[in-house]
C-alpha positions as CSV (number, residue, x, y, z in Angstrom):
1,X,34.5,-12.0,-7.4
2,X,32.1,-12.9,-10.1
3,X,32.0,-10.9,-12.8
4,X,29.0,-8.3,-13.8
5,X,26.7,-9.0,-16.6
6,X,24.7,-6.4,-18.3
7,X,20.9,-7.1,-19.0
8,X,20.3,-7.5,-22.6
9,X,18.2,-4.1,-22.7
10,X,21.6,-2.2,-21.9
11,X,23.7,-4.1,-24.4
12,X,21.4,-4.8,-27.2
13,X,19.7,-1.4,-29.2
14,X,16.0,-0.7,-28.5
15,X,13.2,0.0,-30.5
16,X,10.9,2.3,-28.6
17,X,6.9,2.1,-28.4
18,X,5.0,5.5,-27.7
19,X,2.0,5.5,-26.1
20,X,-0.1,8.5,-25.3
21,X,-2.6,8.1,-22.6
22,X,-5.7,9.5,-24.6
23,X,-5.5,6.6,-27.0
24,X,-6.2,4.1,-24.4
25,X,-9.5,3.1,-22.1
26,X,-8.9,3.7,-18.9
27,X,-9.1,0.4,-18.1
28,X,-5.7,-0.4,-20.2
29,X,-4.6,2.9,-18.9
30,X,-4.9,1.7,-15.1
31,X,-3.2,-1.8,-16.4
32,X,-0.2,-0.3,-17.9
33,X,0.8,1.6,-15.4
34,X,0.0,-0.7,-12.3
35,X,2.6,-3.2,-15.0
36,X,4.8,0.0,-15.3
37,X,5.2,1.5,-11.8
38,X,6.2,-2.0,-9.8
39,X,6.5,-3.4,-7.4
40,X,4.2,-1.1,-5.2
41,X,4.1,-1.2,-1.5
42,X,0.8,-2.5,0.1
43,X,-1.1,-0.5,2.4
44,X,-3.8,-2.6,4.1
45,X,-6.2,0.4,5.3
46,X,-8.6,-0.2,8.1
47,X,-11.1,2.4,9.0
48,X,-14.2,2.3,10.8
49,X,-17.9,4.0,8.7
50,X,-19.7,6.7,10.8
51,X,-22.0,3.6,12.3
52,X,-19.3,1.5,13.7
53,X,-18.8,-0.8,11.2
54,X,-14.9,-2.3,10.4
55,X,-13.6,-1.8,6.6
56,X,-10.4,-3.4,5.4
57,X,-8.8,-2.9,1.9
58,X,-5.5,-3.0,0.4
59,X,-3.9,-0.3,-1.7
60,X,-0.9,-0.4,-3.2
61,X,-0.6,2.9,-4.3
62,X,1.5,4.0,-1.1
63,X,3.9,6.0,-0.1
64,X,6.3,7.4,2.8
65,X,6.2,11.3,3.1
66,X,8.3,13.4,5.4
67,X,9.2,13.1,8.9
68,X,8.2,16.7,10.1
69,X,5.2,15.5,11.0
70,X,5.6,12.3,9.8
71,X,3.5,11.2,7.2
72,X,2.5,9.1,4.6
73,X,0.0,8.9,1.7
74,X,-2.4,6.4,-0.6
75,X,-4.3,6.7,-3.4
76,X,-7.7,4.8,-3.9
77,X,-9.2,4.8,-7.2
78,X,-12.7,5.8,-7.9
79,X,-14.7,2.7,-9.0
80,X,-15.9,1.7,-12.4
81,X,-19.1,3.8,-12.2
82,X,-17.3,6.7,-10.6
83,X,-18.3,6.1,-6.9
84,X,-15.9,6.5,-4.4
85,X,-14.6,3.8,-2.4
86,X,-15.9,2.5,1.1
87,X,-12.2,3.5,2.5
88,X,-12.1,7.1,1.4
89,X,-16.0,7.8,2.3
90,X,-14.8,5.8,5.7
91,X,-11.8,8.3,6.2
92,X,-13.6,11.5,4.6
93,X,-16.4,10.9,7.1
94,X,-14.3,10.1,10.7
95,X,-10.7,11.7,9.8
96,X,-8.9,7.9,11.3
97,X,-7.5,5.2,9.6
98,X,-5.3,2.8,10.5
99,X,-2.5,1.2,7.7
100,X,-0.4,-2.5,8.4
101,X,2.2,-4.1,6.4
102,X,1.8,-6.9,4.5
103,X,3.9,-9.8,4.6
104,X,4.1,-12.9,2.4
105,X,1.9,-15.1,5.4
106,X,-0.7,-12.5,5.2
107,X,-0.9,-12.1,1.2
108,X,-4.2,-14.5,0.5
109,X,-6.1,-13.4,3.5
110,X,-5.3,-9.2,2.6
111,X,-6.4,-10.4,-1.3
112,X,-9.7,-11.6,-0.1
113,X,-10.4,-8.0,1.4
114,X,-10.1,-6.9,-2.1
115,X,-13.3,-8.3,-3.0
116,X,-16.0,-5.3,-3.6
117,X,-17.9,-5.9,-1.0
118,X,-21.1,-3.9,-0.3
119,X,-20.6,-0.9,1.9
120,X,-21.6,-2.1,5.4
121,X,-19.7,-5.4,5.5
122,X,-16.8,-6.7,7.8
123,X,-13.7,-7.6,6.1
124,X,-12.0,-8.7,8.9
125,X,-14.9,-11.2,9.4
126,X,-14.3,-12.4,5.4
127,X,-11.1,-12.5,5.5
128,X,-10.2,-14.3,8.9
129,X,-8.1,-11.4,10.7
130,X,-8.4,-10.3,14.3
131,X,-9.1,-6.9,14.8
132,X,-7.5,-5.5,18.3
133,X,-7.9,-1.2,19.7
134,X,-5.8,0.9,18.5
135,X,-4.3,3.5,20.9
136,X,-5.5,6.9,19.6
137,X,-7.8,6.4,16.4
138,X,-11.0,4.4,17.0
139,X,-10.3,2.4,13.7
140,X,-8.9,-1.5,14.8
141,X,-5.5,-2.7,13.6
142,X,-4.9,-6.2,12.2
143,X,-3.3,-8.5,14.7
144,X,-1.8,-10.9,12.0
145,X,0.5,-7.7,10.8
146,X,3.6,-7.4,12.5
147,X,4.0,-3.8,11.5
148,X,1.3,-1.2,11.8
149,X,0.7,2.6,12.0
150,X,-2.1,4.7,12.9
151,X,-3.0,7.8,11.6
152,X,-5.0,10.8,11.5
153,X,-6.2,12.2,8.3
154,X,-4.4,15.6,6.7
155,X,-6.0,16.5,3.9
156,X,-7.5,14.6,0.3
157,X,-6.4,15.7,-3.0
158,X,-8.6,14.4,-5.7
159,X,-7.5,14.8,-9.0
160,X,-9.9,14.3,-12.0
161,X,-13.8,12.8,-11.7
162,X,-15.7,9.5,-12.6
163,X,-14.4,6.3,-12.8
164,X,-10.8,6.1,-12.1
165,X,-10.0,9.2,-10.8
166,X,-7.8,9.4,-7.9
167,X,-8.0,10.2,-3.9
168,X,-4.7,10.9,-2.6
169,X,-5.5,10.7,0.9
170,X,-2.5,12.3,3.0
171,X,-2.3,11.2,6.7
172,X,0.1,12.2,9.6
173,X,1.4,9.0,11.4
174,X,-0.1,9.2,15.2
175,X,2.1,5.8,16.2
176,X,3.6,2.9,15.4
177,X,3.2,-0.5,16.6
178,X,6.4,-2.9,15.5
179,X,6.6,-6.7,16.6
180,X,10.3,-7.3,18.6
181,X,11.0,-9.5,15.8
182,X,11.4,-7.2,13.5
183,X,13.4,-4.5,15.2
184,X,17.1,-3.9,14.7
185,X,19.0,-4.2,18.1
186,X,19.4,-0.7,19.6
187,X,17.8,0.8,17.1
188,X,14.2,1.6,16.2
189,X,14.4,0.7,12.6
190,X,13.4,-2.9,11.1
191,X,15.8,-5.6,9.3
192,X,14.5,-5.9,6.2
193,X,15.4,-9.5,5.7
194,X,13.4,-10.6,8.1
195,X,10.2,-8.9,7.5
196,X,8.9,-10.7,4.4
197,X,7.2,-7.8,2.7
198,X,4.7,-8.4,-0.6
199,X,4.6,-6.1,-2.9
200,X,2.1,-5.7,-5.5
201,X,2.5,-5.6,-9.4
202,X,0.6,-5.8,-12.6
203,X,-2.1,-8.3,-13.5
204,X,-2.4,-10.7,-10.7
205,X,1.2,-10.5,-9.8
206,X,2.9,-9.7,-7.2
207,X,6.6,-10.1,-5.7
208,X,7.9,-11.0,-2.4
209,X,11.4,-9.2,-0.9
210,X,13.4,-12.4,0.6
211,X,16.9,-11.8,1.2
212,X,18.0,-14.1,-1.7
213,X,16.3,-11.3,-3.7
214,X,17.8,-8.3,-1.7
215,X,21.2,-6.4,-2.4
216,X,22.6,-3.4,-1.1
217,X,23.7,-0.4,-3.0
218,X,25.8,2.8,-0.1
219,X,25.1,5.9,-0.8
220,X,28.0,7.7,-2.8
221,X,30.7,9.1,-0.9
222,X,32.0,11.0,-4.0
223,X,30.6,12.8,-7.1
């Protein structure tokens, strides 16, 4: 068995920087801690505007919630000039979304949909994905992603105003829709190694879980 070895950070004695968030723009604000709190879980958010129109967008601040109801939760950022994004005046507006998993094959296609776009245009169209009915939100779901969910819309939690200021947008999970290929035998839960997930970092960085990259750690038995 090979031995162990520490990372230098636990062996070696560190010098410590403070940083209070009052002494940075918000800009460097929003960069440190999308470098800080990583990798982040993509969720690819389609919705549909009150006049029909598809919207596709990535956000990778996402989260699981609970399971009674099952539910889980993403925050989009206000824009620069304060405006709220075409997802949340999407979801506000019709109370559906649909989210999908990104894997590593669908990474360059879900960045173009990150493109600010003006509010009326067709990601799916931009980006090259196939939008297919969903089974009871109105919103499409992206064929390419071999893992999606729809959802109706709980409540949003916005906390501060002007640019930057978050949406929390809590939804509880109507369905899911899992390829075969994912899904453990006999049970309803996927194999991580096979999926492929991206996850997003800081800058333009972003990581990709591959089994090579994977290792298991049991839950404790004993305290």
């Amino acid at each position: 068995m090979e031995q162990e070895v520490e990372h230098p950070l636990l062996i070696i004695p560190m010098t410590m920087t403070t940083i209070e968030p009052n002494a940075l723009e918000r800009r460097q604000l929003y960069a440190l801690m999308t470098t800080l709190v990583a990798p982040r879980p993509i969720a690819f958010v389609s919705t549909l505007s009150p006049d029909d129109v598809p919207n596709l967008a990535p956000f990778s601040y996402f989260n699981a919630g609970g399971a009674n109801p099952p539910s889980v939760v993403f925050c989009a950022a206000n824009r620069r000039d304060g405006s709220q994004k075409d997802t949340v005046r999407n979801i506000e507006a019709t109370g559906e979304y649909t989210i999908q998993i990104v894997t590593y094959d669908l990474a360059a296609r879900m960045n173009q949909t990150s493109y600010d776009y003006e509010y009326g245009i067709n990601e799916f169209e931009k980006a090259g994905l196939t939008p297919i009915p969903s089974l009871h939100v109105r919103p499409y779901r992206v064929q390419e992603s071999p893992a999606q969910i729809e959802c109706k819309l709980f409540d949003i939690v916005r906390h501060g105003e002007g640019p930057l200021a978050s949406n929390y947008i809590i939804g509880e999970i109507l369905c899911f829709h899992i390829s075969d290929l994912l899904l453990k035998e006999g049970a309803p839960l996927l194999d991580d190694r096979v999926v492929d997930f991206v996850a997003r970092m800081g800058e333009s960085w972003y990581s990709r879980a591959t089994p090579e990259s994977m290792f298991k750690l049991p839950k404790p038995t004993v305290g």
